[in-house]
N, C-alpha and C positions, 0 to 999 in steps of 0.2 A: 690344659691343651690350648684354653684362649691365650695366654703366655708363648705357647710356643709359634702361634699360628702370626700375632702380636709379631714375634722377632723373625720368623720370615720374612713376612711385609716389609721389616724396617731392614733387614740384611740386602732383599733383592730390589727396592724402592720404589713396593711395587704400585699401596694406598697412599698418598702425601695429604696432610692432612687437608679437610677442608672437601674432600672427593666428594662425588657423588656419583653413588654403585649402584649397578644394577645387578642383583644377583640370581642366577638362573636356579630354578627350583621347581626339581621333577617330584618332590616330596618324599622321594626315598632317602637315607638316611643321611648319605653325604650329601647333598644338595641342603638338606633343612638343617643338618649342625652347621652348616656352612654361613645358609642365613639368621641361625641362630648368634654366634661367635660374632660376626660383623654388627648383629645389630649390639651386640652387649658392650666391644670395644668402641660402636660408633661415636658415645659421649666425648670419650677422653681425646678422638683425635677430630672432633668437629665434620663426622663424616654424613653424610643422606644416602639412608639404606634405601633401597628399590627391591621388589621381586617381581619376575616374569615368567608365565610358565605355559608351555606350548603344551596345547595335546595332541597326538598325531594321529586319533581318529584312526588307530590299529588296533586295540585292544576294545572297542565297545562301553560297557559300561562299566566294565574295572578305567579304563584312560579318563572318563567322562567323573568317572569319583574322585580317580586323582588331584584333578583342576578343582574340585570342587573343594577340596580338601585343604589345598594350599592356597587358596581364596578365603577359604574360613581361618587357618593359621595366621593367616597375612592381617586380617580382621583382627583377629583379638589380638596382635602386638600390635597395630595401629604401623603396618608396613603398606604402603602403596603397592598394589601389586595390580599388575597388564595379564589378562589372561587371553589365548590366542586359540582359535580352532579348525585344523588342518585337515587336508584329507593326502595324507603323505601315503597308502597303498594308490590311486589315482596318480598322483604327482612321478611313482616309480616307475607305473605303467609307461607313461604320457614319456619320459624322458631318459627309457631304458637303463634307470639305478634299479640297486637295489634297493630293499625298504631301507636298512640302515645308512647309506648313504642319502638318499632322499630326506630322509628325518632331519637328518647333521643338516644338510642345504637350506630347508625351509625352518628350521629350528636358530640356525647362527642368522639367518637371512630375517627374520620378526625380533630376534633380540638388536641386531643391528640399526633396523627400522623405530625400537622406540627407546633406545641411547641415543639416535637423534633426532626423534620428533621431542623429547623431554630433554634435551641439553644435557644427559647425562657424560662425565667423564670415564665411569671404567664399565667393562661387564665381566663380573667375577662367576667362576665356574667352578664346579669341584671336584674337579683331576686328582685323586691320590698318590702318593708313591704307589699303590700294587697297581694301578691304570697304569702308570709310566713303566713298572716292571713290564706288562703286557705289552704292552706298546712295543716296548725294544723286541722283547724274544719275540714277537707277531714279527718286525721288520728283519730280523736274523736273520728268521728260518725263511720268509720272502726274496732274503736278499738286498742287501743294500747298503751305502756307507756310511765314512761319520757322518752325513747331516745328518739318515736316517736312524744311526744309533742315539745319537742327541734328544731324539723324539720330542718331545713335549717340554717347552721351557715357562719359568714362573710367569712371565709374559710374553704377550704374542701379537700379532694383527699391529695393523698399523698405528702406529704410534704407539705402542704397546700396550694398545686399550683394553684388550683380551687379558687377564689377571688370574692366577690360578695358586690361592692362601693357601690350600692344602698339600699342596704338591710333597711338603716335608714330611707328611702323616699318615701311616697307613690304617688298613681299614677297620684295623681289630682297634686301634684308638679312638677309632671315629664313632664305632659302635658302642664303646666304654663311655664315651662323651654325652650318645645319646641315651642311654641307660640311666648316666648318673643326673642329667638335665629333665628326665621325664618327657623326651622326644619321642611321642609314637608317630614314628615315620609309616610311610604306605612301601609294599614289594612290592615290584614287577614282576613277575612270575615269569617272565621272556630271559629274567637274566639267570636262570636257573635251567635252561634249555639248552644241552649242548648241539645245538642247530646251525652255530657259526663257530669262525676262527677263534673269534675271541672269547665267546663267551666256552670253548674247548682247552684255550688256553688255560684258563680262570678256574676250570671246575677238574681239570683232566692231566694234564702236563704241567702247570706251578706246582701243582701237589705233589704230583711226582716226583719231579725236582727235588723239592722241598725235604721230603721223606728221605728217597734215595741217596741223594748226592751233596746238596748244603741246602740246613736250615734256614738260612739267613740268603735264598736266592733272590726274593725279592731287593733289599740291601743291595744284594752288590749288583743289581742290574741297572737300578737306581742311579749306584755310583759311576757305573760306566757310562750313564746319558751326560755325568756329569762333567763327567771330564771329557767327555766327548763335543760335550755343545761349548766348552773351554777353547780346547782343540777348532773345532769348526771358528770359529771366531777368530781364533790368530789365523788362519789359512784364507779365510775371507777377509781380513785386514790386507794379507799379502798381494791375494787378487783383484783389490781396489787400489792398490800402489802400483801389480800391472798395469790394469786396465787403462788409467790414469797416467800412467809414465810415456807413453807417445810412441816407447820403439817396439811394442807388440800389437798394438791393435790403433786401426786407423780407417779415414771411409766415413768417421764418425759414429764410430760404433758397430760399424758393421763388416769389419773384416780383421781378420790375425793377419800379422805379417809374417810368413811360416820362415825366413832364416833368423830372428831373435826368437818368435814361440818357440821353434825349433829345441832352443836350447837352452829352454826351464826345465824346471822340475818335474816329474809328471803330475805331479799333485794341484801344482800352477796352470800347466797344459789341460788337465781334465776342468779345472775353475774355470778358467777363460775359455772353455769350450761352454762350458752349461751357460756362461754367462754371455754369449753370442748365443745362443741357443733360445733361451732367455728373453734378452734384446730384440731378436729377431721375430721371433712367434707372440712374445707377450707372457708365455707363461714358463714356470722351472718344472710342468710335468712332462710326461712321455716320453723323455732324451733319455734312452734304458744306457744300463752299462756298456753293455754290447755294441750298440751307437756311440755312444763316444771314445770306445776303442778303435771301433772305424773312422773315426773323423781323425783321433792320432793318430792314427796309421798313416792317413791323406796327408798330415801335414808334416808328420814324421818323415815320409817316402814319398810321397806323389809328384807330379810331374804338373804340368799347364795338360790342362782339361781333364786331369782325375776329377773323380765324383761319386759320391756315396749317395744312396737315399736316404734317405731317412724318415721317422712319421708323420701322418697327416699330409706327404704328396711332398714334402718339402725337400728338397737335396745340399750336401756340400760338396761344392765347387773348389778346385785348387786352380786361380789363371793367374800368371804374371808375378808369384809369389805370394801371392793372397787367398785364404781362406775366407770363403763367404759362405751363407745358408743364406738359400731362397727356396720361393716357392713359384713352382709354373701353376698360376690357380683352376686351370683344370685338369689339372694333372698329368700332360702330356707334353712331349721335350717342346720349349722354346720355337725349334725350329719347326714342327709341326703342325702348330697353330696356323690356323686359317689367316688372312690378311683381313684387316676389319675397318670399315670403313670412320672416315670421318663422323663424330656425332653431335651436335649441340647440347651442351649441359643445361636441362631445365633444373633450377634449383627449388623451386617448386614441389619439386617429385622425384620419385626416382627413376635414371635415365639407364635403359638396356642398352648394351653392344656388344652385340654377337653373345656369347654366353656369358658375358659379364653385367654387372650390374655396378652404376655409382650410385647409393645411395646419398642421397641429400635431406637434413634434417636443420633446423634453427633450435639452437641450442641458451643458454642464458651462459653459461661461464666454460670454461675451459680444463677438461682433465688433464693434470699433472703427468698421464704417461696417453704417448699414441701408438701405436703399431703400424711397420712401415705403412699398411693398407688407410691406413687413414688420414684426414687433415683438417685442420681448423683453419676456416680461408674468411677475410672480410671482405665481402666482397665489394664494400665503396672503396676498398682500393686499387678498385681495377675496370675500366672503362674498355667494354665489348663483350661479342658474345666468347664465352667457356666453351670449348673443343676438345673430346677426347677423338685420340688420333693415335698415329706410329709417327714417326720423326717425317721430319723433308730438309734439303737445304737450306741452308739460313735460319735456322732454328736457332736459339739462345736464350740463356738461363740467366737470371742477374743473383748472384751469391754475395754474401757479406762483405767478400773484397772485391768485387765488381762485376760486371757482364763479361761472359765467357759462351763460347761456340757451343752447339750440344756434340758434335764432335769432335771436339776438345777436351770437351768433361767426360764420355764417354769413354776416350783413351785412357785419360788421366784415373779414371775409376775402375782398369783394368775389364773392360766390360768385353767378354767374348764377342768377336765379329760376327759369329751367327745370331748372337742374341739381340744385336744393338735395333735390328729393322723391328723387333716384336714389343718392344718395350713399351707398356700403353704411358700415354702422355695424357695430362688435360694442359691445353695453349691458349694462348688467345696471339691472335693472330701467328705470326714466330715466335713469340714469347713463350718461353716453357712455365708454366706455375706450379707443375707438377710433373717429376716424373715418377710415374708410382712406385710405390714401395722401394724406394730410394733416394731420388733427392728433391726438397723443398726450395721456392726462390723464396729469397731473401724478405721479397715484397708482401712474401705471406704475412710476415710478421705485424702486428696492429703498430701504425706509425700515432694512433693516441688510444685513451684510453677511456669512450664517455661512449663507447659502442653500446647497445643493449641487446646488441641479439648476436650470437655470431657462426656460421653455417658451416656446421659438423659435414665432412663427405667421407663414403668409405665404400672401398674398391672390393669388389669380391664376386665370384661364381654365381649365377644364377640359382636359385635355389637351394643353396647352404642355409 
């Protein structure tokens, strides 16, 4: 099995030698053949094992022997090992999960935290093939498409630091490995409970399956993530040659131009919808099938000033031939908002207006993604006081190719005439520095680079 797990690695590229893994280990049987195998292969490809292992403070003194168990394992192979102790039923409470979700959150969130307090390069997990079997028939019977048939791939997270060796191996091999290695691993006694989906799938319906209808279901479920996450990959190849090609999406990212969308494929049309979707919110969850059939409906059919909603208070807008998704952030149309007065931005603190809030924070470096709601502003590149406001005459924006009117750009941006007078700004003087969640001047940009602090602002609802 160390052989097979060996030519995964090297097929999906996933350990190069020289790594340093941090392997997750709940001390049940896959977790510990897992850190078993890496530490055995670790000589021949010059690699540094790690283990980490969360307790989540749900199980009492069966979770509290756990830790204790693979603290002592981790001991007598001379494996460094991080042990962590949670109170994941509080944490579900506190933030309306469920316990299994909250575990996953504060579980990926402490291995995350000491792969980078320890410089480590990967954090290996031990996802089986019958996990990935579950996986799919759990997203089937839920509903959903190729990305979600694909499920679970050899690597994941960014930079593909998330690694999962066993993915080729299912669990009757796993159990054969730890048998013949003399691994007395620890049960959970929760996975043995048919009290959720998955652990129903796993005890109740694969068997079924299994018996019933084909042997080998696990197998071909397998094989369909496989070709499916094949699949998803050339269709998101396709959708970054749209994205990127200039004659369907423009605004800089934030609008389809509906006569060339128009006249993709649907497959291309639903991509570049999740992927405005996406762009726009920050994240690829909540945009359900259902929602993005209405938004190709809009841009399939719609007119200037169709509009869908959509979740989280957000809608799309069809004006002037452009599809956009915004959000009115209190939830209420555009034009019904209150008129809100001039404010001075204290950057000090955070400054209310009207039901809105700019938070202002100093920050040391800069995140790689923002959301229109947000901005990284220096602020010795700008002399006077910061004003959030709604537009006035002689207002202007300076963009990359020059100073331009805010009524000008406002056209040029197909921006509905009800909506131009509610659009919050921060100015200084007529100078626009911001118009929120939409466009940035140019002057935001740091004209050097020996700054040491640089001042995060971010626009949103009172009380969210």
């Amino acid at each position: 099995m160390r052989e097979k797990v060996e030519q995964f690695c090297r097929q999906h590229k996933l350990l190069p030698d020289g790594s340093r893994i941090l392997v997750a280990c709940s001390g049940g049987a896959d977790s510990l053949a897992l850190l078993d195998i890496l530490k055995q292969l670790a000589p021949s490809h010059q690699w540094q094992i790690f283990a980490a292992h969360y307790e989540h403070g749900i199980r009492g003194e069966e979770s509290l022997a756990d830790a204790a168990f693979v603290a002592d394992f981790c001991q007598q192979h001379q494996i460094p090992c991080f042990v962590e102790h949670g109170q994941v039923p509080q944490a579900a409470k506190e933030n309306g999960q469920t316990l299994e979700q909250a575990a996953r959150s504060l579980r990926y969130a402490f291995l995350q935290r000491i792969c980078r307090e320890q410089k480590l390069d990967f954090i290996a997990v031990a996802h089986h093939a019958d996990d990935q079997a579950e996986t799919v028939l759990m997203r089937i019977l839920r509903g959903t498409g190729i990305k979600g048939i694909s499920a679970m791939r050899p690597a994941s997270g960014k930079n593909a630091c998330l690694v999962r060796p066993l993915l080729g191996q299912n669990k009757a091999d796993i159990l054969e490995y730890c048998h013949q290695q003399g691994l007395a691993f620890r049960e959970d006694a929760t996975n043995f409970a048919a009290d959720c989906t998955r652990n129903r799938l796993r005890l109740e319906l694969l068997p079924q399956l299994r018996k019933a209808y084909n042997p080998e279901i696990s197998r071909v479920l397998c094989q369909l993530a496989e070709v499916a996450a094949e699949e998803e990959d050339f269709l998101q190849a396709e959708v970054d040659r749209c994205w990127s090609a200039g004659d369907y999406v423009q605004q800089d990212g934030r609008a389809l131009v509906q006569q060339t969308a128009a006249t993709l494929h649907p497959a291309l049309q639903r991509g570049l919808i999740r992927r405005l979707w996406e762009n726009t919110t920050g994240s690829a969850l909540d945009l359900t099938y259902q929602q993005t059939e209405s938004i190709r409906r809009l841009l399939l059919q719609g007119t200037t000033s169709s509009q869908q909603e959509l979740s989280h208070g957000y809608t799309a807008h069809l004006a002037y031939g452009y599809l956009t998704i915004d959000q009115a952030l209190s939830g209420e149309p555009m034009e019904k908002q209150e008129s809100l007065p001039e404010t001075v931005l204290d950057i000090s603190r955070t400054t209310d207006w009207g039901r809105y809030q700019l938070v202002a924070e100093w920050r040391d470096s800069i995140s790689l993604h923002t959301l229109p709601h947000e901005l990284y502003l220096y602020p010795q590149n700008f002399s006077g006081e910061l004003v959030l406001r709604t537009r006035r005459p002689g207002d202007f924006i300076q963009l990359p190719a020059g100073r331009k009117t805010l009524k000008k750009l406002m056209i040029d941006d197909k921006i509905p005439q009800a909506e131009r007078e509610r659009v919050p700004l921060l100015a200084m003087g007529s100078e626009i520095i911001w118009m929120i969640g939409r466009r940035r001047s140019a002057r935001c940009l740091p004209d050097v680079c020996d700054y040491h602090k640089i001042l995060y602002l971010r626009f949103e609802e009172r009380g969210i």
